[in-house]
C-alpha positions in Angstrom: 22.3 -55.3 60.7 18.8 -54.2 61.6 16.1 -53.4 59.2 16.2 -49.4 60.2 20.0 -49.6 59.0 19.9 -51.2 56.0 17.0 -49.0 53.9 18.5 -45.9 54.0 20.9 -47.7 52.0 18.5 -49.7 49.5 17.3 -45.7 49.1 19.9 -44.4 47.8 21.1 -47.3 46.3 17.6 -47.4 44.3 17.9 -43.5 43.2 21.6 -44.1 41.9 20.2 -47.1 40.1 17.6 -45.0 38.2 19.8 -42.7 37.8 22.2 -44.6 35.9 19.6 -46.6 33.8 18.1 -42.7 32.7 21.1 -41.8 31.4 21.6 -45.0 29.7 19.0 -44.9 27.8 18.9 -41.0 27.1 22.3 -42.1 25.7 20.9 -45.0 23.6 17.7 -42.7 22.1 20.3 -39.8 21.5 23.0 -41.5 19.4 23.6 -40.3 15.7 23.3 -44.2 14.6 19.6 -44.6 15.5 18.1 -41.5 13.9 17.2 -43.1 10.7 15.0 -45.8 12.6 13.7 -43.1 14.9 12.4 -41.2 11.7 11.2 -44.2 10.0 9.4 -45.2 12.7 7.8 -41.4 13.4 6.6 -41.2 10.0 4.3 -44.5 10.4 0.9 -42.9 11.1 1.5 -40.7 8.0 1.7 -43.2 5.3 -1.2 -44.0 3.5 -2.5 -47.0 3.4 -3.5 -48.4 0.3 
């Protein structure tokens, strides 16, 4: 296979890569079982420091 062939391939391969890994981690950040960190962790530059 020649060069010209193969990244029109690696292209789309690439997009459906990014793809996939986007919705993986829009899956991770959206999951009821992390909310509690994600609020914890949101509410850091509110505390007072003492």
């Amino acid at each position: 296979m020649e060069a010209d062939m193969i990244l029109p391939v690696l292209r789309s391969l690439w997009v459906l890569w990014m793809m996939a890994l986007f919705t993986g981690i829009l899956f991770w950040a959206l999951r009821p079982a992390n909310r509690s960190r994600f609020e914890t962790a949101a509410a850091i530059p509110l505390r007072d420091e003492e």
